[in-house]
Structure formats: C-alpha cells, structure tokens
TIVO-2410 file (N, C-alpha, C; in nm, 3 decimals):
# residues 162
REC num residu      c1      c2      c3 atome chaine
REC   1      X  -4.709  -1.866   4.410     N      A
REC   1      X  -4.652  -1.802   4.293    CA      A
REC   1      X  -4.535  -1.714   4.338     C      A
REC   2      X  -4.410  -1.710   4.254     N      A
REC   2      X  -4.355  -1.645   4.329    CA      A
REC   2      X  -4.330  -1.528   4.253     C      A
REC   3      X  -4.255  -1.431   4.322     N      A
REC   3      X  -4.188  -1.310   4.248    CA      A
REC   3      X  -4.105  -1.268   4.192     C      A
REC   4      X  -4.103  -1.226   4.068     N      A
REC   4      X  -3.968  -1.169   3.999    CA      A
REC   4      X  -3.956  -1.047   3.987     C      A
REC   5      X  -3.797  -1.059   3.954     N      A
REC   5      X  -3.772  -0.898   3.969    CA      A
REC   5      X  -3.714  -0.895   3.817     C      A
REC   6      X  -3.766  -0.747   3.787     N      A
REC   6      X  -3.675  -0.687   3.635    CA      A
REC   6      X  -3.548  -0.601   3.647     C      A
REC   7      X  -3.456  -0.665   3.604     N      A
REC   7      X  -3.356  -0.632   3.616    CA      A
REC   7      X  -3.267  -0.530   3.526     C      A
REC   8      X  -3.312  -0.402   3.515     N      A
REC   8      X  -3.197  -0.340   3.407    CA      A
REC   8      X  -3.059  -0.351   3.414     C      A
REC   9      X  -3.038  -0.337   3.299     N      A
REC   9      X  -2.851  -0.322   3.258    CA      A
REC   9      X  -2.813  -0.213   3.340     C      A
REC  10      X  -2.690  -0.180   3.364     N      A
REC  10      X  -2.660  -0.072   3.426    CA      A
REC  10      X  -2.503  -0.061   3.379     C      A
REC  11      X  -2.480   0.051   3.291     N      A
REC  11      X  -2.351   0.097   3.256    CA      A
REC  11      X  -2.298   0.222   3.303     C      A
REC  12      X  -2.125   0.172   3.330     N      A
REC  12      X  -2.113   0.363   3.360    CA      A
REC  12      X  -2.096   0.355   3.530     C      A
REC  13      X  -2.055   0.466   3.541     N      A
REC  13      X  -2.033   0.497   3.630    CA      A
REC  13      X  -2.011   0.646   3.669     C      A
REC  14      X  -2.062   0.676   3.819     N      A
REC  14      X  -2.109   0.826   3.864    CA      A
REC  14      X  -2.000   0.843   3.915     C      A
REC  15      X  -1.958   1.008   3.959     N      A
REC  15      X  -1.826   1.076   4.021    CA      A
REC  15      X  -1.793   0.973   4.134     C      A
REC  16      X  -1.882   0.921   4.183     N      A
REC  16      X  -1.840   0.908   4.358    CA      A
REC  16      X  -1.771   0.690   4.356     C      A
REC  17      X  -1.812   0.727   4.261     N      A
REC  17      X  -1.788   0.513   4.161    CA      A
REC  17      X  -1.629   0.524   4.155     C      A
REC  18      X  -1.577   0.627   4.133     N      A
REC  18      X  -1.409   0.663   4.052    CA      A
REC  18      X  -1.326   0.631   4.194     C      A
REC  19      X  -1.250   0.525   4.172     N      A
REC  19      X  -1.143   0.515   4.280    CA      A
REC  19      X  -1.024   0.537   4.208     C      A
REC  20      X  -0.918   0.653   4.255     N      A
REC  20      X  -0.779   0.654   4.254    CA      A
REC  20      X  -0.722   0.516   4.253     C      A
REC  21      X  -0.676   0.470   4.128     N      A
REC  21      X  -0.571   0.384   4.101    CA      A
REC  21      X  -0.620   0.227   4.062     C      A
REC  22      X  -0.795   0.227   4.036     N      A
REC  22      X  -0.832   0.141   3.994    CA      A
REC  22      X  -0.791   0.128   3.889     C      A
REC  23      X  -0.803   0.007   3.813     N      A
REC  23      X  -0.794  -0.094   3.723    CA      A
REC  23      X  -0.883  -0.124   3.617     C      A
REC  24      X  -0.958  -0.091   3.558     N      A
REC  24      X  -1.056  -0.144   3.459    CA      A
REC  24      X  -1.007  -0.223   3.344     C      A
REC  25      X  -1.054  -0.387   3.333     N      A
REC  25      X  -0.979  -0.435   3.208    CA      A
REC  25      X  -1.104  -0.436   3.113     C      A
REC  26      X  -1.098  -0.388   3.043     N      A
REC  26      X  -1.251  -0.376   2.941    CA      A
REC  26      X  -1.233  -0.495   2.850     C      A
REC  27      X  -1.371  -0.505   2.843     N      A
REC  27      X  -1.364  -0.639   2.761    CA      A
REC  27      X  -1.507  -0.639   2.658     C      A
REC  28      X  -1.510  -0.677   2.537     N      A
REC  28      X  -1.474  -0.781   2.487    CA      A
REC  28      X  -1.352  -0.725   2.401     C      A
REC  29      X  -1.258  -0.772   2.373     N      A
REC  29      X  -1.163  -0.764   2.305    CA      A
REC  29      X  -1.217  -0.779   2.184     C      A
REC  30      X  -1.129  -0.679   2.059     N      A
REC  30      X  -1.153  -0.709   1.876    CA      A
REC  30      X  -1.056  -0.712   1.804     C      A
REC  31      X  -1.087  -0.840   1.690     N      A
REC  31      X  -1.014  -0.899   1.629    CA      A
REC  31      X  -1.024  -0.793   1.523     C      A
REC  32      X  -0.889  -0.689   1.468     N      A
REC  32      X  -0.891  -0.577   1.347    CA      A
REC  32      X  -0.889  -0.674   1.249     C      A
REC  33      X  -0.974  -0.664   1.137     N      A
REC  33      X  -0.966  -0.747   1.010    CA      A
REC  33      X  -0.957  -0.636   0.894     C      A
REC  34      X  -0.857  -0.682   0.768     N      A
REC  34      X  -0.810  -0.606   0.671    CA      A
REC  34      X  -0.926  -0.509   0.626     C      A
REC  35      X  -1.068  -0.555   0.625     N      A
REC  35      X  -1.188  -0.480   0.587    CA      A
REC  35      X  -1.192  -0.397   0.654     C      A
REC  36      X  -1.210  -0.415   0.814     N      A
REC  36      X  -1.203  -0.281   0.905    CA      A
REC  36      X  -1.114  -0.184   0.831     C      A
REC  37      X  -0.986  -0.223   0.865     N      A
REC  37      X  -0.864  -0.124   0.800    CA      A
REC  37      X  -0.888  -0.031   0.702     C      A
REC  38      X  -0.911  -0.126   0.558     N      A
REC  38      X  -0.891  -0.030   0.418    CA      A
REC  38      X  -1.020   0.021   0.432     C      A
REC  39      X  -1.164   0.008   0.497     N      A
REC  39      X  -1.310   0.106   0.468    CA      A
REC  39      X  -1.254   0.216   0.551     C      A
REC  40      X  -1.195   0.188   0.723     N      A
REC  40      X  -1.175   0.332   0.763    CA      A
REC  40      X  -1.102   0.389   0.710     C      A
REC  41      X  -0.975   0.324   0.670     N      A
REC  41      X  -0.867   0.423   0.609    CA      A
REC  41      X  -0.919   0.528   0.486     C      A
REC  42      X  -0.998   0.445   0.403     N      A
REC  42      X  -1.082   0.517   0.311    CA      A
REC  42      X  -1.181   0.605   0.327     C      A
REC  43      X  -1.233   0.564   0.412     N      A
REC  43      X  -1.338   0.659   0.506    CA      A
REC  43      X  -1.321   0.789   0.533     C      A
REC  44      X  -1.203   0.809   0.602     N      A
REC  44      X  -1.150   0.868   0.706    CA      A
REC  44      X  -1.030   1.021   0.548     C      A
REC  45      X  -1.030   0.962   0.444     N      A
REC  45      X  -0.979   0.974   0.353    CA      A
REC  45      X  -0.826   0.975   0.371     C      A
REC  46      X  -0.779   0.860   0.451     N      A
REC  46      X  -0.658   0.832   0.461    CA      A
REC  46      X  -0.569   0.719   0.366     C      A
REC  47      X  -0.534   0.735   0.268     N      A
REC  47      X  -0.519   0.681   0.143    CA      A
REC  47      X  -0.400   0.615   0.167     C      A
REC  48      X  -0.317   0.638   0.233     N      A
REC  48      X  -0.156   0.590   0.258    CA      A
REC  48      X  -0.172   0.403   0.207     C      A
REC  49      X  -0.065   0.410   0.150     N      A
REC  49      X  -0.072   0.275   0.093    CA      A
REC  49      X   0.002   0.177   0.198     C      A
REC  50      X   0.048   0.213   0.332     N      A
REC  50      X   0.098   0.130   0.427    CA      A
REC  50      X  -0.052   0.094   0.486     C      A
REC  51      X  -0.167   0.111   0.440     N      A
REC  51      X  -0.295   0.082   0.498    CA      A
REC  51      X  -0.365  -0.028   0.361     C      A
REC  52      X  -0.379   0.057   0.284     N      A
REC  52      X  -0.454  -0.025   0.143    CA      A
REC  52      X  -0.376  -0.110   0.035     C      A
REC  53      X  -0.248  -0.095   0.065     N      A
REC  53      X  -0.174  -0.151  -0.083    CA      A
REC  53      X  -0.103  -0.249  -0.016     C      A
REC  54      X  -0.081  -0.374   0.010     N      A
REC  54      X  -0.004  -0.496   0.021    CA      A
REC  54      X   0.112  -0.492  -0.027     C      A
REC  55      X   0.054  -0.491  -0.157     N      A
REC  55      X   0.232  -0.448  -0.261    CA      A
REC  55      X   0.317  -0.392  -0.196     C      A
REC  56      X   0.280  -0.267  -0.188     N      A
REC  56      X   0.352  -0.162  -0.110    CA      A
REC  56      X   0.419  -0.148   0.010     C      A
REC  57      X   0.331  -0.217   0.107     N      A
REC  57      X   0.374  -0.235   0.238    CA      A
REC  57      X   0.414  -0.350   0.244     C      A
REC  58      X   0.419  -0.484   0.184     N      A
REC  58      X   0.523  -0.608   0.144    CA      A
REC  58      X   0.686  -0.511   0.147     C      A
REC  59      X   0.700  -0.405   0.154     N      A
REC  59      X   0.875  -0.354   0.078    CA      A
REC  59      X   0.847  -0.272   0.187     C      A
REC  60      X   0.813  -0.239   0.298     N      A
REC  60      X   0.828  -0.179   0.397    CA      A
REC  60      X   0.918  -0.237   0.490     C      A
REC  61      X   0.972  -0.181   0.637     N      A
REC  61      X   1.030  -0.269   0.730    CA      A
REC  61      X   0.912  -0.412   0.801     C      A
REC  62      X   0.807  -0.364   0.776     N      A
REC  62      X   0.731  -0.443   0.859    CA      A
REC  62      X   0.646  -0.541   0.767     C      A
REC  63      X   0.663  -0.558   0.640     N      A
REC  63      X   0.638  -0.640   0.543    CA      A
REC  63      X   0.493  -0.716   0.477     C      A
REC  64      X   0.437  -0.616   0.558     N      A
REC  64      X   0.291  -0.632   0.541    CA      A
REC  64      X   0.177  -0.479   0.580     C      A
REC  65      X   0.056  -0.444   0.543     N      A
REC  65      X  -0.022  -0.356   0.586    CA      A
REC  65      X  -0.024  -0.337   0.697     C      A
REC  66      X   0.002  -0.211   0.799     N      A
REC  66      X  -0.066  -0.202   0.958    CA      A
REC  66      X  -0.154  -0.157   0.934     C      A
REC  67      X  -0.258  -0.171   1.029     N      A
REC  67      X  -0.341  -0.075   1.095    CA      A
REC  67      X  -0.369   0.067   1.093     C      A
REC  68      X  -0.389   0.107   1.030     N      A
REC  68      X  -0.495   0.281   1.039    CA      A
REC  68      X  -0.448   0.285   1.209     C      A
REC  69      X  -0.381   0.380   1.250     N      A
REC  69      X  -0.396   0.440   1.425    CA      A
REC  69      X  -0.519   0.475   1.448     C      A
REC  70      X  -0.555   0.521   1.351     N      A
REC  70      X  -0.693   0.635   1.419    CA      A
REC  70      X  -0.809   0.549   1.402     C      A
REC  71      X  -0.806   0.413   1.382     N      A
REC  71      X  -0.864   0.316   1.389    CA      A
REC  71      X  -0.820   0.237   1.526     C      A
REC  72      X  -0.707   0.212   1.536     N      A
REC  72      X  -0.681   0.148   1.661    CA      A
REC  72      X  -0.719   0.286   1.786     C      A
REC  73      X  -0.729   0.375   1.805     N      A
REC  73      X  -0.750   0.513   1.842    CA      A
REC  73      X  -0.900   0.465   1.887     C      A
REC  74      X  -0.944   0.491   1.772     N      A
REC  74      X  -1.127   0.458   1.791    CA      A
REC  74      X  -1.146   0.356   1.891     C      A
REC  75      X  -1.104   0.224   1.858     N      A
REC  75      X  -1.194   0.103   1.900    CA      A
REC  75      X  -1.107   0.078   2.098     C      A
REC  76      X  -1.014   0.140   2.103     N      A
REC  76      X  -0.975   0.130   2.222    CA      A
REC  76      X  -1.050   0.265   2.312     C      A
REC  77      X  -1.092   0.345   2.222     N      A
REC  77      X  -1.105   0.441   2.305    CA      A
REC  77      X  -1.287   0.385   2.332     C      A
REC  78      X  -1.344   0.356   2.216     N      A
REC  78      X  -1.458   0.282   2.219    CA      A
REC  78      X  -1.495   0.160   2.372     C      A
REC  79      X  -1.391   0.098   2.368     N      A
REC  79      X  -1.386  -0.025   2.444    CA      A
REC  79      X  -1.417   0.037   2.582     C      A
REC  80      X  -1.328   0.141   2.638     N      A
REC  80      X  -1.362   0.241   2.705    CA      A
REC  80      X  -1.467   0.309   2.799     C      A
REC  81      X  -1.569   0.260   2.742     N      A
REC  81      X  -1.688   0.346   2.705    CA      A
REC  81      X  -1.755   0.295   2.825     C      A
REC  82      X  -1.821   0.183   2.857     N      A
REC  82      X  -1.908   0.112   2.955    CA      A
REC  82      X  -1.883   0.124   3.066     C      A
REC  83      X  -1.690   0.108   3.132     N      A
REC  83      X  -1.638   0.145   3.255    CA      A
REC  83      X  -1.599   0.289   3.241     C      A
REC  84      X  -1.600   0.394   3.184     N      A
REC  84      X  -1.517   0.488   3.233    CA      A
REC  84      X  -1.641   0.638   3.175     C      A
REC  85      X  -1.701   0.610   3.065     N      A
REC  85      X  -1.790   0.748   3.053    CA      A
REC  85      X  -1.911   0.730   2.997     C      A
REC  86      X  -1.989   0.626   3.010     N      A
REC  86      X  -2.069   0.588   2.928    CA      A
REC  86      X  -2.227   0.703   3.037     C      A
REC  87      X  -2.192   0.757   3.154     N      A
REC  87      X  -2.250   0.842   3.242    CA      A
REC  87      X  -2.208   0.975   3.205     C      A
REC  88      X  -2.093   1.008   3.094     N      A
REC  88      X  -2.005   1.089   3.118    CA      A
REC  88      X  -2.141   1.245   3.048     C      A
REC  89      X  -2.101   1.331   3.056     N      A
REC  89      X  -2.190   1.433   3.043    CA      A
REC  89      X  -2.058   1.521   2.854     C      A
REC  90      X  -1.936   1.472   2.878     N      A
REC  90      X  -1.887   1.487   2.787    CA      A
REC  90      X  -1.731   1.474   2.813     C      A
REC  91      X  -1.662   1.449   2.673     N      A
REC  91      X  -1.490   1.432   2.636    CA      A
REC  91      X  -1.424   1.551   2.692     C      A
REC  92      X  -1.368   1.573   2.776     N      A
REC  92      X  -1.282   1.703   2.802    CA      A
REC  92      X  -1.143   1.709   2.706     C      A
REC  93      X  -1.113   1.581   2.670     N      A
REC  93      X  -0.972   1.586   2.591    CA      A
REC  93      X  -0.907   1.482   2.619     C      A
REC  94      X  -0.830   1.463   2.535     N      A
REC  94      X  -0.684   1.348   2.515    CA      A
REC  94      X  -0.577   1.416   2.560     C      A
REC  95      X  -0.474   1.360   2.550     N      A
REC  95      X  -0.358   1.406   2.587    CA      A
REC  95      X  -0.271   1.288   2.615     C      A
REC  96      X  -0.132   1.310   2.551     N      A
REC  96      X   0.006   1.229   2.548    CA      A
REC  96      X  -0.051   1.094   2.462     C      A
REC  97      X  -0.135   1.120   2.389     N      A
REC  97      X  -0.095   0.999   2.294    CA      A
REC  97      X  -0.008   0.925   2.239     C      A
REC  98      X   0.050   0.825   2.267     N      A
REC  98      X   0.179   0.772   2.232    CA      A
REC  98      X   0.136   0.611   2.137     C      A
REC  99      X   0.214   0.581   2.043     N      A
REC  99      X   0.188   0.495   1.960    CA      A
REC  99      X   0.335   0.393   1.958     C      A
REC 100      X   0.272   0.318   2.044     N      A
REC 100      X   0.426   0.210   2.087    CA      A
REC 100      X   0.445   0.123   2.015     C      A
REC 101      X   0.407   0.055   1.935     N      A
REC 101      X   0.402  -0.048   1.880    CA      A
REC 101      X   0.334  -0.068   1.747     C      A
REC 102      X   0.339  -0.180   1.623     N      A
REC 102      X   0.239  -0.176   1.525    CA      A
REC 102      X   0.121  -0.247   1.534     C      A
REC 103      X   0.032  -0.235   1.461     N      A
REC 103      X  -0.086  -0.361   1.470    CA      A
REC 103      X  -0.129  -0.350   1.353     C      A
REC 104      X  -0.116  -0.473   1.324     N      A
REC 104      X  -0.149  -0.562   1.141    CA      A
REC 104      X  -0.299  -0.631   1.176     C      A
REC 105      X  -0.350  -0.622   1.020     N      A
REC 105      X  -0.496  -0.691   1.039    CA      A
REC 105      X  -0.462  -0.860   1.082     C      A
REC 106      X  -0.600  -0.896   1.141     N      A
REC 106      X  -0.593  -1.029   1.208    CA      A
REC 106      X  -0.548  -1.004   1.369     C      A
REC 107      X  -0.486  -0.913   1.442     N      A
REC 107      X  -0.453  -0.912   1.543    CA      A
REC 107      X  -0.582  -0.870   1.632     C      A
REC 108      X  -0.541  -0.928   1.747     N      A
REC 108      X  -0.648  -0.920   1.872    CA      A
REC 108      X  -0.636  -0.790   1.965     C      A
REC 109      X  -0.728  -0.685   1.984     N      A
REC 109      X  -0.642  -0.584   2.041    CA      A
REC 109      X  -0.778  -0.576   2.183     C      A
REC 110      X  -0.723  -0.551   2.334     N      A
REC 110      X  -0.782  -0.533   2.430    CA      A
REC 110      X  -0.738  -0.378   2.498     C      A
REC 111      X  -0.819  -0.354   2.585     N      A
REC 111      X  -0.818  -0.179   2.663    CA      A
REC 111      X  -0.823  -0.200   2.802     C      A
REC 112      X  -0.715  -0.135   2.839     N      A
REC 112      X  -0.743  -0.108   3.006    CA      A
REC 112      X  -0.707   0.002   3.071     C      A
REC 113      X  -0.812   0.089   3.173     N      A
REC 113      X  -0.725   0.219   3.221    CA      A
REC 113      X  -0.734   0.224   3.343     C      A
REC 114      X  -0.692   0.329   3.422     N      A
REC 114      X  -0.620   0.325   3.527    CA      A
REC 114      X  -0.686   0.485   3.571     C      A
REC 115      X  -0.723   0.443   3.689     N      A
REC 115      X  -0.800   0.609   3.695    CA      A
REC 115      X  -0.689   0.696   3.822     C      A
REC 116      X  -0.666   0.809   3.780     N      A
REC 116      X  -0.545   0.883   3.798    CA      A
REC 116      X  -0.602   1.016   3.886     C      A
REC 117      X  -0.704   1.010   3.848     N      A
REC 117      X  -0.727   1.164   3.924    CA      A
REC 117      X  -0.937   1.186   3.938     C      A
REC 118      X  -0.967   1.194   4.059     N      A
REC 118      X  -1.128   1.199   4.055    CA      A
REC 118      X  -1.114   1.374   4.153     C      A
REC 119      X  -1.182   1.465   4.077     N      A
REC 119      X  -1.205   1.593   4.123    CA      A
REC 119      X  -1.328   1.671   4.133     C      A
REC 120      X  -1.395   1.741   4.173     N      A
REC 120      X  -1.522   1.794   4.229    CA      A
REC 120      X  -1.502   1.938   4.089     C      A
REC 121      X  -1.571   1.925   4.019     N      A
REC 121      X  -1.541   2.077   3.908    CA      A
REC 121      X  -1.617   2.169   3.984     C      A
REC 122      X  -1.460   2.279   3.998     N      A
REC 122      X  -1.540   2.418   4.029    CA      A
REC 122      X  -1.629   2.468   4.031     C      A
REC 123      X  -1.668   2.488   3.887     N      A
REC 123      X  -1.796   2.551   3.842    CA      A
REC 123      X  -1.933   2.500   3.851     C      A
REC 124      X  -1.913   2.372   3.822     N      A
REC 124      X  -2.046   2.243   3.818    CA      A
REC 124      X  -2.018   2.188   3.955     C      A
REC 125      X  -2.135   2.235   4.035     N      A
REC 125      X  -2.149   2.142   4.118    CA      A
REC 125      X  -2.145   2.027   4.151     C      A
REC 126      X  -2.296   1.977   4.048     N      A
REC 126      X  -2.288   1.857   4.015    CA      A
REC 126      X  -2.239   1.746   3.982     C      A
REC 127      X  -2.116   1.741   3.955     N      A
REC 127      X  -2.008   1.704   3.839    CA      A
REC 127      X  -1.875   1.695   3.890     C      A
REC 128      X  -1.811   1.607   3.786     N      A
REC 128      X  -1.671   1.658   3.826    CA      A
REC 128      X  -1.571   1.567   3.746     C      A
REC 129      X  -1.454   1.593   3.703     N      A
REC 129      X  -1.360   1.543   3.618    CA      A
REC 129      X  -1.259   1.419   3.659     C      A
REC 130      X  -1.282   1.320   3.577     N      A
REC 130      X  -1.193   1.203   3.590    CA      A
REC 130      X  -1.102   1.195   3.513     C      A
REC 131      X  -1.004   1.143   3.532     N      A
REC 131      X  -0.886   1.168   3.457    CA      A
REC 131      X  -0.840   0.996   3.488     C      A
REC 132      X  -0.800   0.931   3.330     N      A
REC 132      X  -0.766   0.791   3.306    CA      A
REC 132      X  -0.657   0.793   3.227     C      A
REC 133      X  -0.594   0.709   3.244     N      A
REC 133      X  -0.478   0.639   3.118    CA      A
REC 133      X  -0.492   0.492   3.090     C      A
REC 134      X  -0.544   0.496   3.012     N      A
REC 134      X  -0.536   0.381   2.871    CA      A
REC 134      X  -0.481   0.332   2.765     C      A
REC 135      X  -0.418   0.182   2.832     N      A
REC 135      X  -0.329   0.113   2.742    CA      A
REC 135      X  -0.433   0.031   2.643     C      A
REC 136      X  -0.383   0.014   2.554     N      A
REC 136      X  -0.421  -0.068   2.401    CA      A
REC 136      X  -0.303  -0.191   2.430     C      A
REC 137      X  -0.319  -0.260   2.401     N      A
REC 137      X  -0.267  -0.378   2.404    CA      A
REC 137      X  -0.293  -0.504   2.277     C      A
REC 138      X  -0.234  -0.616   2.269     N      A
REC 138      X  -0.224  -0.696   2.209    CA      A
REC 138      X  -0.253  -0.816   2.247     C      A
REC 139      X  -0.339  -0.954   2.204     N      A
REC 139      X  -0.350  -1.068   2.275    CA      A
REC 139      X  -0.212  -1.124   2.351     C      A
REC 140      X  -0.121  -1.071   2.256     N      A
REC 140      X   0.046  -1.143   2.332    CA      A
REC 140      X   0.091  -1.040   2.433     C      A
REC 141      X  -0.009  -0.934   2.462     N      A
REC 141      X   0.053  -0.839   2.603    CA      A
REC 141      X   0.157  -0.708   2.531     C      A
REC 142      X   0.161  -0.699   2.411     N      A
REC 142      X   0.223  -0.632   2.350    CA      A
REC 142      X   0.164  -0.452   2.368     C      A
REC 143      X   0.166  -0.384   2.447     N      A
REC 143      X   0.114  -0.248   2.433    CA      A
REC 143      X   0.157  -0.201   2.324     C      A
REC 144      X   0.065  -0.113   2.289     N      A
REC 144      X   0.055  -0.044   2.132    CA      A
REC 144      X   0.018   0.121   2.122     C      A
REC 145      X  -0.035   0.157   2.239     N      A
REC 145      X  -0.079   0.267   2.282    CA      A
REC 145      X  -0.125   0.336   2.369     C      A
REC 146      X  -0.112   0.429   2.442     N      A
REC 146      X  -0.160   0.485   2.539    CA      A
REC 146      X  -0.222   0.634   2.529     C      A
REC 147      X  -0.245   0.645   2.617     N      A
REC 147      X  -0.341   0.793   2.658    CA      A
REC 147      X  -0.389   0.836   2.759     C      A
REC 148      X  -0.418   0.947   2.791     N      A
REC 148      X  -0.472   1.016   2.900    CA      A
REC 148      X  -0.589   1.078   2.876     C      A
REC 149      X  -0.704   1.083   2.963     N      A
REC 149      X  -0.812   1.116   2.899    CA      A
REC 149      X  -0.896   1.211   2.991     C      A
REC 150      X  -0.968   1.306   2.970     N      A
REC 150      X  -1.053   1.398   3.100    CA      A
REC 150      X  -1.170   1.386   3.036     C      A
REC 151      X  -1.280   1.346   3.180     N      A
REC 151      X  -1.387   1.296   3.093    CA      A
REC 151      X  -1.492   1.358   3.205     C      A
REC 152      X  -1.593   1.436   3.187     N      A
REC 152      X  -1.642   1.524   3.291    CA      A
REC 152      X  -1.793   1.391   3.323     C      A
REC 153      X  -1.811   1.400   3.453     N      A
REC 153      X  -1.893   1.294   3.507    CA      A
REC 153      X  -2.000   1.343   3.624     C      A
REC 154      X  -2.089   1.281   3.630     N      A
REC 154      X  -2.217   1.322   3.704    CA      A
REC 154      X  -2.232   1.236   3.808     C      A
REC 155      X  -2.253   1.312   3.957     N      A
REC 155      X  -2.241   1.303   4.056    CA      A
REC 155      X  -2.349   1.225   4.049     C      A
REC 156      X  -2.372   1.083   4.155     N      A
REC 156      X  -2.494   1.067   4.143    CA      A
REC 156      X  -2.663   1.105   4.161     C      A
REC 157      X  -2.740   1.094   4.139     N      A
REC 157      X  -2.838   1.172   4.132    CA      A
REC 157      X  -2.909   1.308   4.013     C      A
REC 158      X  -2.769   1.320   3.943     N      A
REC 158      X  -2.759   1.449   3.890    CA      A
REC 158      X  -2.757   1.372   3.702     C      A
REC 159      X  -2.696   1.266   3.701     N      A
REC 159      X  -2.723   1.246   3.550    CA      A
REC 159      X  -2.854   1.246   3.429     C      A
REC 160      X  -2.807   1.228   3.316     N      A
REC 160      X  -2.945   1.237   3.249    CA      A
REC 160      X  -3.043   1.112   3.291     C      A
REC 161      X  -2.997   0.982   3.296     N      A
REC 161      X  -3.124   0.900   3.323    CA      A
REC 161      X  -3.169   0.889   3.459     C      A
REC 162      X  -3.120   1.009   3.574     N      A
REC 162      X  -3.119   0.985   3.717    CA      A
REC 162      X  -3.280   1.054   3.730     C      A
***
C-alpha cells in the first residue's frame, strides 16, 4: 500500500521570499464586462454617465462607456493579492497612481509588479515593509495603470497561520 501525502495550497509570501527586482506576472487575467462597470459605478455612487449612459459617452472622444478606474484600481490591485500580500499583516499605502490609458467593457485586463524595495521595520521586529510597482495592462500589452504600493509583511515564522 502505498503513501500519500496532503498537500495544502500555499499563498503569499514571507519578508525573506521578497527579491529586489523580481517580476510577478499574476494571473488569471479578467474580462471587465458592462455589468461589472455600471453595478460598481453605482455602487460606489459614482453616477458619471461616461460609465452608465452609452448615449452619452457615444459623443465623447472615445465613443463608447470606459471603465469606472476605481474598478480597474480594485481588480488589479486584487490580482495582486496571492504573490505580493496575501501573508501581508496590512496596506501601508499607495502612492503615484497614474492612469495611462482607457479601458472599455469587454476588455481583458492582466497585473504585474516588480518588487522595489524589501526592508527589516524598525519597530517590528518581526516584520518588515515591501515596496512594489504595479502595472495594469491590456490583452494587446497596452498599460493602463500603475502604482506603488507598501505592504507590511511577516518574517517567517512570525505570521498568523505560522
């Protein structure tokens, strides 16, 4: 008879995981569909008719509805999540958000960041701050957004499920 082994998932990653100038391409990529759009936009109580009204945004430069940002915002920063803080102990902040490009429903949007800075926090032993920039992108390679992000992280041994 032989033996098996149980295998847990394992997401995330601890302080000492963070290499200067890695690469993370996160995946699965999501297709924004007009429903996404007009519930968050509504949601969010962002009413602008370059989000909900066709009509409206038909007579714009771009001749159709974009994308809610703070929707494209979410799901990239979401995507995020598994390689870069899903260990994280908490968000320290954004910073230089830049919005390069548009994105209309039906488009394919993917995340990738780039880790910029791994540091030992003063105060917390345990711990210590990563610092990423994350492009948003487009199936055609089109970047759409970026960011910088500080995301405080647990040394190994020291996290909650450790």
């Amino acid at each position: 008879m032989s033996e098996h082994r149980t295998i847990v998932a394992s997401y995330g990653r601890y302080l000492e995981d963070f290499v200067v100038g890695d690469v993370y391409e996160h995946r699965p990529g999501r297709t924004i569909t007009e429903s996404d759009n007009i519930q968050f936009s509504l949601l969010t109580m962002n009413a602008h008719p370059m989000h909900c009204d066709a009509a409206f945004a038909s007579k714009s430069e771009f001749g159709k509805p974009l994308v809610n940002s703070g929707l494209t915002l979410a799901i990239v920063l979401g995507m995020t999540v598994n390689d870069v803080s899903f260990k994280a102990i908490a968000n320290l902040g954004w910073k230089e958000i830049k919005l390069t490009a548009p994105v209309f429903p039906g488009d394919t949007i993917y995340a990738r960041s780039q880790v910029l800075e791994v540091r030992e926090s003063k105060s917390r032993p345990t711990q210590g701050i990563v610092t990423t920039r994350t492009e948003g992108y487009k199936a055609d390679g089109t970047v759409f957004m970026e960011f910088i992000r500080m995301s405080l992280i647990p040394k190994r041994g020291h996290g909650v499920a450790d």
